[in-house]
C-alpha positions as CSV (number, residue, x, y, z in Angstrom):
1,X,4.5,-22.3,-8.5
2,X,3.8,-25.1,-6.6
3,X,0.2,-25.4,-4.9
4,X,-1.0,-27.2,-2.3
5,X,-4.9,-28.4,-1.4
6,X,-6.4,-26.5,1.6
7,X,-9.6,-27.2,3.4
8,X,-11.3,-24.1,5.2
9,X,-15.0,-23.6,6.3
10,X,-16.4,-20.9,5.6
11,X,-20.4,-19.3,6.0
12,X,-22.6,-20.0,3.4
13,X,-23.7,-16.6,2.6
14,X,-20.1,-15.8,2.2
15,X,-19.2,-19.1,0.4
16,X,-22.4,-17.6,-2.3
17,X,-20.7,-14.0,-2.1
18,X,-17.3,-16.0,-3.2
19,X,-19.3,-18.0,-5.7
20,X,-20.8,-15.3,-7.9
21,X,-17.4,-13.2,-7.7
22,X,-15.7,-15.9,-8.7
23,X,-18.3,-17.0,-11.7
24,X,-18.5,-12.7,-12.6
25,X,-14.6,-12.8,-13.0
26,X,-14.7,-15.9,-15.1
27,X,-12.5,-17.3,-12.1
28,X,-12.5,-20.7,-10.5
29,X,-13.3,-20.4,-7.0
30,X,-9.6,-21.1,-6.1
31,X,-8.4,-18.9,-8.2
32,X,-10.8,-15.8,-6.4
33,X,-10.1,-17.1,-3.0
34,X,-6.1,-17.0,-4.1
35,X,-6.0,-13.6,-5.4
36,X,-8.3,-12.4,-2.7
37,X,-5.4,-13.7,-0.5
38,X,-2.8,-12.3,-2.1
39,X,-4.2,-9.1,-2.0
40,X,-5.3,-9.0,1.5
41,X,-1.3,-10.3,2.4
42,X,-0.3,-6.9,0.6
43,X,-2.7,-4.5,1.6
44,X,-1.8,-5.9,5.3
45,X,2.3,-5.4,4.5
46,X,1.4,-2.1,2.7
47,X,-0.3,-0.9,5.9
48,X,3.0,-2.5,8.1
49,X,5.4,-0.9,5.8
50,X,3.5,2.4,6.0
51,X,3.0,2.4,10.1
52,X,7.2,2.1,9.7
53,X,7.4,5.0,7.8
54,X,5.6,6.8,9.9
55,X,7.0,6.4,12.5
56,X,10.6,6.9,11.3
57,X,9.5,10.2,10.1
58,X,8.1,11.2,13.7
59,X,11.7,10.9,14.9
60,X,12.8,13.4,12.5
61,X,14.0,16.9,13.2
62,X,16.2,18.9,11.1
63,X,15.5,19.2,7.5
64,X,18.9,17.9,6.7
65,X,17.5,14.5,8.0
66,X,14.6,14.6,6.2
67,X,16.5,15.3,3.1
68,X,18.6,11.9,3.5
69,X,16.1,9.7,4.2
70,X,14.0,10.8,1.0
71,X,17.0,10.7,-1.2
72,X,17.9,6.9,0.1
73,X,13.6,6.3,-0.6
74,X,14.0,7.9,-4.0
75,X,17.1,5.4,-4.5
76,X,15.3,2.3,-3.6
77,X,11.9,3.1,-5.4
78,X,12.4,5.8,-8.2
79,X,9.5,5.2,-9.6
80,X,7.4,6.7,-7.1
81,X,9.0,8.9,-4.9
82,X,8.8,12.0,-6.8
83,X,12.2,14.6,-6.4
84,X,13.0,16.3,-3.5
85,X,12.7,19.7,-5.2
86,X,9.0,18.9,-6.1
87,X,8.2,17.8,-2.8
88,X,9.8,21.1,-1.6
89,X,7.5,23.9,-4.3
90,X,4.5,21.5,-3.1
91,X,4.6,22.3,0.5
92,X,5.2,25.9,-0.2
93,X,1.9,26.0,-2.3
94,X,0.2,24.0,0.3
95,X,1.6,26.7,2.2
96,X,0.4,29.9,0.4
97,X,-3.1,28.0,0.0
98,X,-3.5,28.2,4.1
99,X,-2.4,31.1,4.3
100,X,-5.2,32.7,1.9
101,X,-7.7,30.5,3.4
């Protein structure tokens, strides 16, 4: 991956905060300030994507719907969408637990 020198200014209390991470992880400064990046880029996406799917399931309004759109989630990311099914004996336990509450 190609990289490219940056100069940014930064406080010098947070510059020190930086510092010792950096020197704790056994990083290089540019190497914290990098991954600190990288993750702040995917928490941000992570909360974009999620403010999407929220507001695609606010539009929903027949189970039927609801249905489709988890089995075309469940086709795209497998891994962590769980069944349908599962989803389905969780909400009823949710709803027994209320309703002894």
């Amino acid at each position: 991956m190609a990289t490219e020198k940056i100069a940014i200014s930064l406080e010098q209390e947070l510059l020190a905060r930086v510092d010792e991470e950096a020197s704790a992880l056994g990083q290089s400064r540019s190497a914290f300030v990098a991954q600190c990046l990288r993750d702040a880029l995917a928490t941000r996406e992570a909360e974009r994507v999620l403010r999407e799917a929220r507001a695609i399931y606010e539009e929903i309004e027949t189970d039927a719907e609801l249905r489709h759109l988890h089995d075309r989630a469940q086709a795209i990311m497998p891994e962590t969408v769980p069944a349908y099914d599962a989803l389905a004996d969780t909400s009823a336990d949710n709803a027994d637990n209320k309703a002894v509450a």
